[in-house]
N, C-alpha and C positions, 0 to 999 in steps of 0.2 A: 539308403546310402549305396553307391555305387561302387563295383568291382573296380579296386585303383589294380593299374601294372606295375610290374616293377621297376617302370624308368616314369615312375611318377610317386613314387613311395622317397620319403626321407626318413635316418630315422636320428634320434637325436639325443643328445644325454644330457642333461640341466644338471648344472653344478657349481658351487661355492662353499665357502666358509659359512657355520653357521649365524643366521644374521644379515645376511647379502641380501634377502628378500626373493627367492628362489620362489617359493607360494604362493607369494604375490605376484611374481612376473609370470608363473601358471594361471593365476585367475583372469590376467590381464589378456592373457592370449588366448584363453578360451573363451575370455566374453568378446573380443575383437573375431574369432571366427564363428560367433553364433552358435555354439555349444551350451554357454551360458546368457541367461538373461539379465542375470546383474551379477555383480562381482563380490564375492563375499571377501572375511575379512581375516585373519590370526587372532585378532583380538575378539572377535563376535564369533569365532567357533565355528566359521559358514564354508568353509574353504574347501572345493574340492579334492586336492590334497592333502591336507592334512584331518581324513574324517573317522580313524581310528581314537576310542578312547583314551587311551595312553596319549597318547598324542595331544589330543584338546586339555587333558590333566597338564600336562608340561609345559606346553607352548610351543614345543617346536617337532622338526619330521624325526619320526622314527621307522618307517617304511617307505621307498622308492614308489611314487606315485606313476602310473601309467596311464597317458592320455592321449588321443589325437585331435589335430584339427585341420580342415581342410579349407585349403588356400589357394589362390592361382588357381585351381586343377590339379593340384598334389594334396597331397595327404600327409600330414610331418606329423611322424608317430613322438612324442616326447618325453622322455621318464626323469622325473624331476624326484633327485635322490635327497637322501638327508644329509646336513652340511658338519652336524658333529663330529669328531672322528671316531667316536664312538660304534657307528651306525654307516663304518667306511665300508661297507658287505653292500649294503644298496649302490653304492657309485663304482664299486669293482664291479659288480653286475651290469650293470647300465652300459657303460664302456664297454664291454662286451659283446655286447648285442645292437649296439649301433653305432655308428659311422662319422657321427661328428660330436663333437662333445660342446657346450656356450659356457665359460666359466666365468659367473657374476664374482663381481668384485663390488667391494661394500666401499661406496664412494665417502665414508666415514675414518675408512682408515686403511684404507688401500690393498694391497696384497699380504694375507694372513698366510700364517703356518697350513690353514687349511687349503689356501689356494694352491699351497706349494705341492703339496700332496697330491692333490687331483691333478697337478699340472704332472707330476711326476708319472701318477699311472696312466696317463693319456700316452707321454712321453715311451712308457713299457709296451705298451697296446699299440702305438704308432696312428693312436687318433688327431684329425684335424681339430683344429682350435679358434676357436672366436673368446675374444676374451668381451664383456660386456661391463661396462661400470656405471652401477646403479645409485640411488638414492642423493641422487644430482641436488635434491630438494634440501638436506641435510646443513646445516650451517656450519659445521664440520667438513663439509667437502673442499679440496683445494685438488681438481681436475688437473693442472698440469703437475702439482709434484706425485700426482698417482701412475701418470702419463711415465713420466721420470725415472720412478717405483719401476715400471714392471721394463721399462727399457734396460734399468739394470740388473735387474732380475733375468729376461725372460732373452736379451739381447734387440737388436735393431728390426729384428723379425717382426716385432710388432708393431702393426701401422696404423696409423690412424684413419679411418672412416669419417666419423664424425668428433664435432669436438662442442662443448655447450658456450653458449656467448658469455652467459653468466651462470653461476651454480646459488645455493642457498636458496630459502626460502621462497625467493623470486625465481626460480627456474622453472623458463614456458617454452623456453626457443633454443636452437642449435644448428650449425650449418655442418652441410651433406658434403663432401668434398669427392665422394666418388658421382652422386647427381650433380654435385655445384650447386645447391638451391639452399635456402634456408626455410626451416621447418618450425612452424611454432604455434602454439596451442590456448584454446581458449581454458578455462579454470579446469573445465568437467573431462579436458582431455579427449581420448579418440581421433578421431579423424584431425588431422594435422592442415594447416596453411601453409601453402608450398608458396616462397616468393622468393623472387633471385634476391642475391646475396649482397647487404649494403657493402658501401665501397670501402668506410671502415674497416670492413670484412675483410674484404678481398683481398691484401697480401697477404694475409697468413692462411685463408682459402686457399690460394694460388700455388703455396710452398709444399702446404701440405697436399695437393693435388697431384703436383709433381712426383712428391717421392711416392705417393701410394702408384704412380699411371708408372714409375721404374721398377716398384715392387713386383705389380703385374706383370711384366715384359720379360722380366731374368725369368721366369716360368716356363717360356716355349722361344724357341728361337726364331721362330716368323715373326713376334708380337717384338722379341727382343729389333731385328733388324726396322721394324719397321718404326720403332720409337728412337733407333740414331738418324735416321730419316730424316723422320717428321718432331718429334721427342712430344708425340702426343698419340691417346689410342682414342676408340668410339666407346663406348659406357660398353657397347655388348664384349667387346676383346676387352676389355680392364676386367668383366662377370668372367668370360673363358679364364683369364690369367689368374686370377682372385683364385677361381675352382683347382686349378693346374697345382697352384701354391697351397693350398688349402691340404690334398692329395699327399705331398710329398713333407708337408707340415715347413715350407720356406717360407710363410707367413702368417702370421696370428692377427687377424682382422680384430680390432678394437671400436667397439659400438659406445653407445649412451642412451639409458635409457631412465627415466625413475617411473618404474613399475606402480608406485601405489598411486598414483595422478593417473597413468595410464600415457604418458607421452613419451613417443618414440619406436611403442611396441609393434605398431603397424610395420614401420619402416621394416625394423628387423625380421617381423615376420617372411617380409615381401623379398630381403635378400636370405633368408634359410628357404623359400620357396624357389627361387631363383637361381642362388649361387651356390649354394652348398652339394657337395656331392651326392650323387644317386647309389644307394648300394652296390651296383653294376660297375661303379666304379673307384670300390677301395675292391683290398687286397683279397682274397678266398680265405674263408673260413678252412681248417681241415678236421676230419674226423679220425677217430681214434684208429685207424687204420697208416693214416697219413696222405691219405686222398683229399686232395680239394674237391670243396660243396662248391658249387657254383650256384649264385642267387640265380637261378633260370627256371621261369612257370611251365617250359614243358620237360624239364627235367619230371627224376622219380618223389613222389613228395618223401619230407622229410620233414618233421616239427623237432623244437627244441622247447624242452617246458624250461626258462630260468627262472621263474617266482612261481612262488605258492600263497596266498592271501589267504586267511581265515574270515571272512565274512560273518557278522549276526546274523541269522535267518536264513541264508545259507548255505554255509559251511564252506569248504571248500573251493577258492577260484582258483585255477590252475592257467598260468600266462606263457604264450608261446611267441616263437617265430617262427615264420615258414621259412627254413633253409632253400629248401626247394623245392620244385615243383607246386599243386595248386593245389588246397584243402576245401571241401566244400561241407558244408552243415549235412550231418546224417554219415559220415564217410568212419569206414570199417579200419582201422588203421592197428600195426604189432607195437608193443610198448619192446622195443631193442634192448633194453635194459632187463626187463624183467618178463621175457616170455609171455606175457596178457595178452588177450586181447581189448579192445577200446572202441567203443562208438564216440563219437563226436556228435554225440543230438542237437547241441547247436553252439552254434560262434559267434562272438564276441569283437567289437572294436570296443579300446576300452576308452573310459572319459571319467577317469577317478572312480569313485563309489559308484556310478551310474555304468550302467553299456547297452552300448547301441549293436538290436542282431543283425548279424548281416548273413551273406547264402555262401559267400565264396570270398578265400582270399588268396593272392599269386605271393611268390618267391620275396622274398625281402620283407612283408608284411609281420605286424606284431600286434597279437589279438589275445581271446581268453576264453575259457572253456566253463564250465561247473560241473559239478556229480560225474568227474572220471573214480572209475573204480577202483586203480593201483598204477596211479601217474605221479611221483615224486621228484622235487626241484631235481635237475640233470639229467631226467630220462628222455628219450627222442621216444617219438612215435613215428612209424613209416608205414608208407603203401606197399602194395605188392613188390615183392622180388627187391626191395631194397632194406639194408641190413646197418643203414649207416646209426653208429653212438659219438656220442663228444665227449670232452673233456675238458673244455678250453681256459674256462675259470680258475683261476688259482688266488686264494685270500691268504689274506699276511695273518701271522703268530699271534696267537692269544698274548694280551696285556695284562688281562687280571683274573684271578679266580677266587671262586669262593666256596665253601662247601657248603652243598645244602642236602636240609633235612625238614620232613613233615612234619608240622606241631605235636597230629593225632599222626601218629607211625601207624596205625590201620590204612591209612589213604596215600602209604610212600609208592606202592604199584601205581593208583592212579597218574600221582605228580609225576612218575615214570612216564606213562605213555603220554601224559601234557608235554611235558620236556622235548620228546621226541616228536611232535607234533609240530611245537613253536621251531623247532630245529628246521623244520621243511622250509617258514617263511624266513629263516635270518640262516643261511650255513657256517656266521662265525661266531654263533654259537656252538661250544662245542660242550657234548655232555660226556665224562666219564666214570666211569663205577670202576674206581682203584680197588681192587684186591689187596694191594701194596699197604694204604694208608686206611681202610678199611673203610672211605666214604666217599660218598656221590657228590663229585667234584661238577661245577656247569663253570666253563671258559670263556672269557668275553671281550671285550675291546676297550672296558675301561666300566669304571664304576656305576656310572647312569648308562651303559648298555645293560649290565646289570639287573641293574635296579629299574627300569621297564620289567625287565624278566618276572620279577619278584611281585611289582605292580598288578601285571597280566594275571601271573596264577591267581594269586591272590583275588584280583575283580572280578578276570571273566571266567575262570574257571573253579573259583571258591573254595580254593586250597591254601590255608594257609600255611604258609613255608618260614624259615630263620636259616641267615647265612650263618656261615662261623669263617674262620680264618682256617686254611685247610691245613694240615701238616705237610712237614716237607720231608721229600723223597730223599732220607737221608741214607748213605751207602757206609759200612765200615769196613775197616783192612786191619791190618797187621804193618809192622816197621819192623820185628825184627823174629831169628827162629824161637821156637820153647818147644816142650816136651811135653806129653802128659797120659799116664795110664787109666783106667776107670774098669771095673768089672762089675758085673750085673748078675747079680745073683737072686735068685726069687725060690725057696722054697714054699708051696701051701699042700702040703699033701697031692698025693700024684706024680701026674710027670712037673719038674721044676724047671727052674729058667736060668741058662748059665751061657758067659760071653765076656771075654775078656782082650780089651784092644791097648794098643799099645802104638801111639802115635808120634809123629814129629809135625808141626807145622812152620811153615817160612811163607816172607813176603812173596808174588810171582809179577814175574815183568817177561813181556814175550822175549823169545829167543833166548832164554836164559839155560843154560848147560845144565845136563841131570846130574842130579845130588850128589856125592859119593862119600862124605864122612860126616856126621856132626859132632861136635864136642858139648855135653851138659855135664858140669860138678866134678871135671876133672874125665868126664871119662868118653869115651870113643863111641861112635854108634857109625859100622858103615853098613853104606847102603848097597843094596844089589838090587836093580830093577828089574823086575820081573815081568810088571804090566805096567800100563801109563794109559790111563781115561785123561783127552782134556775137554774141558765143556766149554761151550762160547754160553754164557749167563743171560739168561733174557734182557737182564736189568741193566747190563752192562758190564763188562770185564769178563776173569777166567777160574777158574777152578781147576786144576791141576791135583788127578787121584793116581798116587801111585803103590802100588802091591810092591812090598819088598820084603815081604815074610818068610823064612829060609826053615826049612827042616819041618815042616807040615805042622807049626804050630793054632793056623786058622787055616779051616779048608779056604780051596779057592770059591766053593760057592756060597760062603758066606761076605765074599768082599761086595757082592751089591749092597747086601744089607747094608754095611757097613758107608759105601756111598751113601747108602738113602737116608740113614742118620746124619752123618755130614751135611747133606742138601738143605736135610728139614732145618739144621740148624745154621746155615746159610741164608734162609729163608728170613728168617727171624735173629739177628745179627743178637749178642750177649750182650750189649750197652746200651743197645734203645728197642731192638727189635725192628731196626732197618734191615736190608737185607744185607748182603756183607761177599764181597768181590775180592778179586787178584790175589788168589790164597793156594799154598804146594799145601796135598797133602801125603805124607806118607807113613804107610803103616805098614811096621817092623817088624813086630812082635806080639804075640797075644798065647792066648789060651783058650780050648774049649773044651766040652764034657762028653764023651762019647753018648751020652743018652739026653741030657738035658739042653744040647745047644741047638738052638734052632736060628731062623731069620731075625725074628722079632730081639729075643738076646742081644743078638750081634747089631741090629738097629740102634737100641735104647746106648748099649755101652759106645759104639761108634759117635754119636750123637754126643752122649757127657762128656769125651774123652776129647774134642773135638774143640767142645766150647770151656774143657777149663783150659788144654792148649791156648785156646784164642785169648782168656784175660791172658797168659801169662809173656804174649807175644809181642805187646806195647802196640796194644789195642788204637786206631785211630777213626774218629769218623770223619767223612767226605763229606763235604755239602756241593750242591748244584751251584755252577757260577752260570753268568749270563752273560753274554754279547750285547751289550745296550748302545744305542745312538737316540741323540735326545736332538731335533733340531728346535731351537729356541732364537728372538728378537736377542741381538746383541746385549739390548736395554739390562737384561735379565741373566744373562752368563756369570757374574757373580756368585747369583742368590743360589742360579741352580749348581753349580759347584761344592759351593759348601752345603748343600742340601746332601749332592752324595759324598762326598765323604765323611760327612756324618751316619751315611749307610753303609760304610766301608767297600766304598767301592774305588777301584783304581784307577783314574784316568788313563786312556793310553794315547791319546790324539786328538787334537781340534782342527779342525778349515773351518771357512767360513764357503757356503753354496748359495746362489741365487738370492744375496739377500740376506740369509740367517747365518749364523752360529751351525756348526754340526758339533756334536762331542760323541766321542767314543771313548766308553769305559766297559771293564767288566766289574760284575754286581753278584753279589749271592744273590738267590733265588729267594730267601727271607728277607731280604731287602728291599725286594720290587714290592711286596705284600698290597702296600699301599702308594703306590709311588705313582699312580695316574690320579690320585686323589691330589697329593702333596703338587706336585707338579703344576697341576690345575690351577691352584691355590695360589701360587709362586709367578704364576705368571699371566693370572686372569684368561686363565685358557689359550694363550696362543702359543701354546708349544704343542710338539707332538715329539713320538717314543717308537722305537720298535726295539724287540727282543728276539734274541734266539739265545738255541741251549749252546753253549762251549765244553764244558769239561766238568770235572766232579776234583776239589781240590781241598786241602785238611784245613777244619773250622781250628779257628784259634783255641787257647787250653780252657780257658775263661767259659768259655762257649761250651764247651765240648761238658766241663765238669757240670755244666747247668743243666745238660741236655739228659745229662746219665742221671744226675737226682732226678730230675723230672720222668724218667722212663719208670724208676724206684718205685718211687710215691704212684703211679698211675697202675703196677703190677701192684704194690699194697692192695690199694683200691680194690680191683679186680677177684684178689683174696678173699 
């Protein structure tokens, strides 16, 4: 294979709704560039893309497949991601690393929740767009109200290319409106019969030629004057104008193709080799400095590793891009991330499961590596005297979690470092070991991301693991002041154990004025501050320790102890053993023993004195609320409503975007538990969800009285 440059390198990001035939229109394009020899299939298991076990189990992608093929004299690098949103960690990647995005559209039912999505983080990234609408074949397809669909959607930007003469079962032919030819195919597909356009054809040929040769024109203003002129361009100025728009994202070229026949793919291929932009000409990547990489082969090299593949037999494929500069097989390169050194023994163009070595590749290019020794998704590798890292990826918030744990608990270390492994090829996964709720929490993007997860250990790595439903990060406070003394007293022969605290607790809210009198039972207690600790709480909120002890009845150097009692029992709240936030405390009064009092005394009694204060404070617990947006089909706005408030959650706002339904509510955090399961279910998949955390706000009493028997019953247990 030969050394492509960088003003012949494409690179390119495949994507749709799950179902759009994304696999198929990779096998199409790799058997039209001679890659492959016949075309396998999703149902025969044969498919370059999709050759991970998990994968062939399920039926559809769950890793971003990376391939090239080479066309014209260019080389269109393609990462043909997964369409679930499950599995949205491959299409935020992809997008990232290359320069045009193709989004299939499933000529069955036009533009999904999932199209909306991908069109959205294209829209974030400021990638060009082709939109493609497949399975023309389908007797379900009705092409112009999809045409229709995405004009309302997506606006007038989107133009048409081509259009099919007829759809369903009989669809062989389609006319070209940027060639003007019509295209159409024998049963077995490939190579297409190019004939001019019957005259039937030809006014709405003619209509649609027009607005695509004005779409072209608004692009550059030589193309614009020369089309009030003449109100016509040459095919090559409509390609420049197509590129210009494509650039600035003021046109979304709309194709036709049905991938599993194999008609149409050539075409397209021949305009992503043609017309589609060259890396050289989107915007500069920058590095965590804030310098622009410039895609240039005599720049300093620079690789970016963004996937990690687990391979059978041989472990680790490690997938770059060359930022800049030129990498050649054998070359001694610094891992910028983590101090290493790295040989590169040899390189890769990739072609799914397969790769082809090659000697050298320049700026823009995207290849892959094996058996690097401490190369992890995000690390750049560089040449001499250059020191550049990235950052540029950014993945949206965990949807679902689950707590997991090993069957045989001897093999929880292994399931560890598996965990951390799979993490390298998916980063949305997230794995964490809560201290808080005392288990190994894995974060995901919905149930069957999940559930891959569980699949994987479980097959390829022989661990058998069980989710549970994790607990939640519950916080308690106080409403109102109490009082409460405790003394600790320990005689066992010897030296004894004496500490006597004498507290006041109150609810705290920042800027709140210090104390000066409280009233319990009738009687007076004022305050004199003497010292003031305030803590910012890891967990969130505040701790406010105040010394107001008068006439040396606690020395001052037992007031830590006495914090570090209060902490420990902060730590572990009196009602559930949450942790427990935005709490005065202040201590008054106490008593010690010239011989017997030491740290630990004044710990234990601080600590009781603390938490019988706390019951007597009108104790309350917090639950996490969440910031939810659900965009759902109008069809379904009903069901999904009364779905959440039957979760308690509050609506605060609806529009309608592109198309869908948005809704904004916020939700307990117990509430979401299962709610990309329910969801799913509710709406035959074409919704999608995002979350974030808002605030920690008081569970109802109902709630709250359930949550303290159950804390009960669970310390019995433990007993």
């Amino acid at each position: 294979m030969r050394v492509y440059q960088t003003n012949e390198i494409k690179n390119i990001a495949l994507l749709g709704s799950a179902g759009s035939g994304k696999t198929t229109l990779a096998e199409a394009m790799l058997y039209e560039a001679g890659i492959i020899k016949r075309r396998g299939s999703v149902e025969a298991k044969n498919t370059v893309s999709d050759y991970f076990p998990v994968e062939q189990e399920y039926g559809y992608s769950v890793f971003s497949t990376v391939f090239h093929v080479e066309w014209n004299n260019k080389k269109l690098n393609i990462i043909d991601c997964p369409g679930a949103d499950d599995f949205v960690g491959g299409a935020i990647t992809a997008l990232n690393v290359t320069d045009q995005a193709v989004i299939l559209i499933n000529g069955q039912y036009g533009p999904e929740v999932g199209t909306q999505n991908n069109f959205r983080y294209t829209e974030k990234l400021k990638k060009p767009v082709i939109f493609l609408v497949n399975q023309l074949d389908s007797d379900k397809c009705d092409f112009d109200a999809i045409v229709s669909s995405m004009k309302d959607i997506y606006g007038p930007k989107c133009v048409q290319i081509q259009y099919p003469i007829t759809t369903g079962p009989g669809f062989n032919s389609l006319i070209d409106v940027l060639l003007m030819k019509k295209y159409s195919w024998k049963p077995e597909g490939g190579a297409p019969i190019i004939e001019d356009i019957p005259a039937e054809e030809m006014p709405k040929a003619m209509e649609l030629h027009k607005a695509l040769v004005e779409a072209a024109a608004e692009n550059d203003e030589g193309l614009m004057e020369k089309f009030f002129e003449e109100e016509a361009l040459t095919e090559d100025e409509m390609r420049e104008g197509i590129r210009k728009g494509l650039v600035t994202r003021s046109i979304f070229p709309v194709f036709c193709v049905c991938a599993g026949k194999d008609m149409g793919v050539r075409r397209l291929m021949e305009f992503l080799g043609n017309v589609v932009p060259f890396v050289s000409e989107m915007p500069k990547v920058h590095n965590t400095r804030g310098e622009e990489v410039a895609a240039d082969s005599n720049g300093p090299t620079s690789l970016y590793f963004f996937k990690t593949g687990m391979e059978p037999h041989i472990g680790e494929v490690s997938y770059f891009k060359v930022m800049s500069g030129t990498v050649k097989a054998g070359a001694d390169l610094t891992n910028a991330d983590r101090g290493s050194k790295e040989r590169l023994a040899q390189i890769f163009a990739c072609a799914g499961a397969n790769r082809i070595q090659v000697d050298e590749m320049c700026a823009g290019d995207i290849g892959c590596t094996v058996k690097l020794k401490d190369v992890k998704t995000g690390n750049a590798l560089n040449g001499k005297d250059c020191e550049y890292k990235y950052d540029f990826i950014k993945y949206p918030n965990s949807k679902y979690s689950r707590a997991i744990k090993a069957v045989n608990e001897q093999e929880t270390e292994k399931m560890m470092a598996s965990l951390i492994k799979m993490r390298q090829e998916d980063p949305t996964w997230v794995v964490e070991q809560s201290k808080e709720l005392r288990q190994t929490i894995v974060h995901g993007q919905g149930e069957f991301h999940l559930r891959t997860l569980k699949w994987r250990m479980e097959n390829n790595e022989k661990i058998q693991v069980k989710f549970e439903e994790p607990k939640i990060p519950y916080r308690e406070t106080i409403t109102k002041a109490a009082r409460a003394d405790y003394r600790h007293k320990k005689q066992s022969g010897g030296a004894g154990q004496f500490g006597e605290v004498h507290l006041i607790v109150e609810p705290y809210a920042d800027g709140m004025p210090d104390p000066t009198v409280f009233k319990f039972g009738g009687q007076e207690y004022r305050i004199n501050v003497k010292n003031k600790e305030e803590i910012d709480l890891e967990w969130g909120g505040k701790l406010v320790f105040i010394n107001s002890v008068v006439g040396g009845a606690i020395d001052a150097r037992f007031m830590p102890a006495i914090l570090k009692g209060v902490m420990e029992r902060m730590e572990r709240g009196p009602l559930t053993g949450s942790y427990a936030r935005d709490v005065r405390v202040i201590v008054y009064d106490g008593k010690m023993h010239p011989v017997d009092s030491n740290e630990l005394s004044f710990m234990l009694a601080g600590r009781n004195a603390f938490a019988a204060a706390f019951r007597e404070a009108g104790p309350k617990i917090l639950e996490p609320i969440y910031d939810l947006e659900v965009y759902v089909p109008a069809d379904f706005m009903g069901d999904v409503m009364s779905d959440l408030q039957g979760r308690r959650a509050m609506i605060m706002g609806m529009d309608s975007e592109a198309g869908y339904q948005k809704l904004q509510a916020k939700i307990p955090l117990k509430e979401l538990s299962n709610y990309s399961i329910s969801l799913s279910s509710i709406t035959g998949g074409r919704a999608s969800f995002t979350t974030k955390f808002a605030s920690y706000e008081l569970v109802p009493n109902d709630i709250q009285l359930q949550l303290v028997k159950e804390h009960e019953a669970e310390l019995a247990s433990e007993d």
